[in-house]
Phi, psi and omega in degrees: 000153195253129156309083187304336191274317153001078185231034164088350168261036149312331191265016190281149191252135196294345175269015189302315179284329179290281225312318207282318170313307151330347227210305181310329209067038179282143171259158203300326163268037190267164178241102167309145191210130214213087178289131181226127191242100220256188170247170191317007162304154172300060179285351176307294208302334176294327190289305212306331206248341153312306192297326179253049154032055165224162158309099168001143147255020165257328202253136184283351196256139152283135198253156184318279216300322172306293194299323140342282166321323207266357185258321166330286172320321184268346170269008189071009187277209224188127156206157184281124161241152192230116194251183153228017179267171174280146191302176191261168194225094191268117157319152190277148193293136178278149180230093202324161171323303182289352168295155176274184121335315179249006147272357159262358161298339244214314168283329165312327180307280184328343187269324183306298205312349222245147172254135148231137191247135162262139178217157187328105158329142180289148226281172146288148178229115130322132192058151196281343165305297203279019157293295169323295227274333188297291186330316213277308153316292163322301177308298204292006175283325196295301179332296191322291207302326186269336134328305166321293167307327175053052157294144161291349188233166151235099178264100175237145185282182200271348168319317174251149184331107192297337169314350181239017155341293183312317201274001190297326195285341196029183210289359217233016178025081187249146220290132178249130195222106193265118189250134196258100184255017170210179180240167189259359159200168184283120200304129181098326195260022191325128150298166219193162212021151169005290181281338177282310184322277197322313168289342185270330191265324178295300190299285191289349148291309173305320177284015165275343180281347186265145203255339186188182180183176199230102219245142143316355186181154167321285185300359150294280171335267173351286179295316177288333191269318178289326190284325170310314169114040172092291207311357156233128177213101198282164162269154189274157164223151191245131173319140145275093186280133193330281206239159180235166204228152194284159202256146174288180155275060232263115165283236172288175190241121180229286183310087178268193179207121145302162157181111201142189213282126151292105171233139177311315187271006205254347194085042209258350185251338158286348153287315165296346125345286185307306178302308163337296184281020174270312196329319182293338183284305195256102177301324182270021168287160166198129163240139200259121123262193206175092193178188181232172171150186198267016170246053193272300174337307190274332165301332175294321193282320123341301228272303185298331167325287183285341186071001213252158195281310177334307183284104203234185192202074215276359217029213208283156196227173187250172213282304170334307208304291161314328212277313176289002092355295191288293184349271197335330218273177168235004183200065122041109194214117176275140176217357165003139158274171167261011158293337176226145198264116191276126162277336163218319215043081204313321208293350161273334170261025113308315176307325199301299182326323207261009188053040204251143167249162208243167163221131160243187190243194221284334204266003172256116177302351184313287169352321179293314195277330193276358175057222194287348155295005185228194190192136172262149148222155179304143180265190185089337191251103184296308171312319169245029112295331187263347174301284189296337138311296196296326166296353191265291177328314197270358179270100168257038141251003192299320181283322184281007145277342182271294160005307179295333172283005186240042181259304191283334163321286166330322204263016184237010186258015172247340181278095189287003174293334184277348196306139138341284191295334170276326187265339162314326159302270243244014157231021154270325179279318182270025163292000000 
């Protein structure tokens, strides 16, 4: 059963907020005020669903933004969030006979602390000025909103721009907490000739502006800990998964599964490839994607293509949805390009809840933590992708060995001492 109250901050220790007031240089009745510049996710819709102590239902995962939320509360602080959705829009809550007076003081309360500004998506752009000029135009919208609020912290994703690091801190030097949900190049990839030097060197001038960060993976640390010179060494947080499940048993492995953004860069057409030219081997292979994105049209219309039935396409699923999917699946398939700089890939440690093993390509740090439960190919590479599947197709114990490697995994996609929202609590407390 999923603990609807769960939102990963149990372990918050009570003396958390005085500590961060301290740290702030705050006085006891000052009100921490906590700017948040989240990425292109639904954070409305996620408040929304928060707010009435329930879980995203798009999402399988607890999501950054619920923890947020739920660490804002429990410090008693104030926050911004600067978005490009429009603020939720809430009904005042009903409330049953057995409710009080003074849970509704309380839900009211919960509605107060949180501000959300909305601002304008970044425009299209074509060619690299009017790229320059979007960007540049976003940011400085964000700049506005977070000047306006005059928060002591700013927690912003790797999503907005680093060029405006700096100014996020504004003249009153207010402390920057970079949460790394990507990497800054591709893991394994160090940039390398005359423009990957420059970019790499332009990013570590900007990062002088960041005081700490909250990374999604080893290899996020890593790359910030490079970029810094060491003087930032973010915590790592391990996904948290909602509910929890009985885990299979994975026999031969025929049933795969996508599950993630349709992109061109996500690899979803070097799988379909790959799988395709498997199909005369294995007749009874099938692969599922699943996801939403802007190249769903042409996967579909390929898909249509190829004729082969095995081969589908469900678009986006609600989070049962997924979970029931992953059930179904017998392998989990990450094909990330080395084109998106991937910061983790949650869909193996979802798969994990479910004792399902993943296979990914070289450039997803997931890969460092799921072990002897995943299997790498190089990415970028169609040939050693459809290699490293037939090898797997053709092995019928490879999934119930990796599948045996995801028992110590499992018991950490429950340990909310590891949540986001905790270790963010704890860079919070050291600035």
């Amino acid at each position: 059963m999923t603990d609807q109250t769960d939102f990963g901050l149990s372990g918050l220790p009570s003396e958390a907020a005085a500590t961060i007031r301290q740290r702030l240089g705050l006085a006891e009745a000052d009100p921490i005020r906590i700017s948040f510049v989240p990425g292109p996710g639904d954070v409305s819709g996620t408040y929304a669903a928060w707010a009435e102590g329930r879980h995203d239902p798009r999402v399988p995962v607890i999501t950054y933004s619920a923890q947020f939320f739920e660490l804002v509360e429990r410090l008693g602080a104030e926050a911004q969030i600067v978005t490009t959705y429009p603020p939720p829009a809430l009904p005042e809550p009903a409330l049953p006979e057995a409710e009080t007076p003074d849970r509704a003081a309380h839900l009211a309360g919960r509605g107060a602390r949180f501000r959300f500004h909305q601002v304008p998506k970044r425009a299209p752009a074509t060619g690299r000025r009017a790229w320059a000029a979007a960007e540049a135009a976003y940011a400085a919208a964000i700049l506005a909103a977070v000047a306006a609020f005059d928060p002591q912290v700013v927690l912003v994703s790797t999503d907005m721009p680093s060029a405006a690091w700096a100014a996020l801190k504004g003249p009153g030097g207010r402390r920057l907490v970079l949460t790394a949900h990507n990497t800054f190049w591709p893991m394994g990839r160090s940039p390398r000739g005359p423009k990957g030097i420059w970019r790499r060197l332009r990013l570590t001038a900007r990062a002088r502006a960041l005081d700490d960060a909250v990374c999604t993976s080893g290899e996020c640390a890593r790359q910030i800990a490079a970029v810094t010179g060491g003087r930032v060494q973010g915590l790592v947080e391990h996904p948290q998964v909602v509910a929890r499940y009985t885990p299979k048993v994975v026999g031969r492995i025929r049933k795969l599964l996508f599950l993630g953004r349709i992109e061109s860069n996500k690899g979803i057409f070097l799988l379909l490839d790959a799988a395709a030219a498997l199909v005369p081997r294995f007749p009874d292979l099938e692969l599922v994607f699943a996801g939403s994105g802007g190249a769903a049209a042409e996967l579909e219309a390929r898909i249509a293509a190829l004729g082969q039935p095995g081969l589908r396409f469900v678009g986006r699923l609600g989070s049962d949805a997924v979970h029931a999917a992953i059930d179904a699946a017998d392998l989990v398939v990450c094909p990330t390009t080395s084109a998106f700089n991937e910061g983790l890939a949650v869909v193996g440690f979802e798969a994990a809840a479910h004792g399902v093993p993943t296979l990914m390509s070289s450039v997803v740090p997931a890969a460092e933590t799921l072990g002897a439960a995943g299997r790498v190919f190089e990415a970028d590479s169609q040939p050693a992708l459809r290699d490293a599947l037939a090898a797997l197709l053709e092995d019928p114990e490879a999934g119930a060995r990796m599948g045996a490697a995801l028992t110590e995994l499992r018991a950490a996609l429950y340990d909310r001492d590891r949540s986001w929202g905790m270790q963010l609590a704890r860079v919070l407390q050291r600035l």
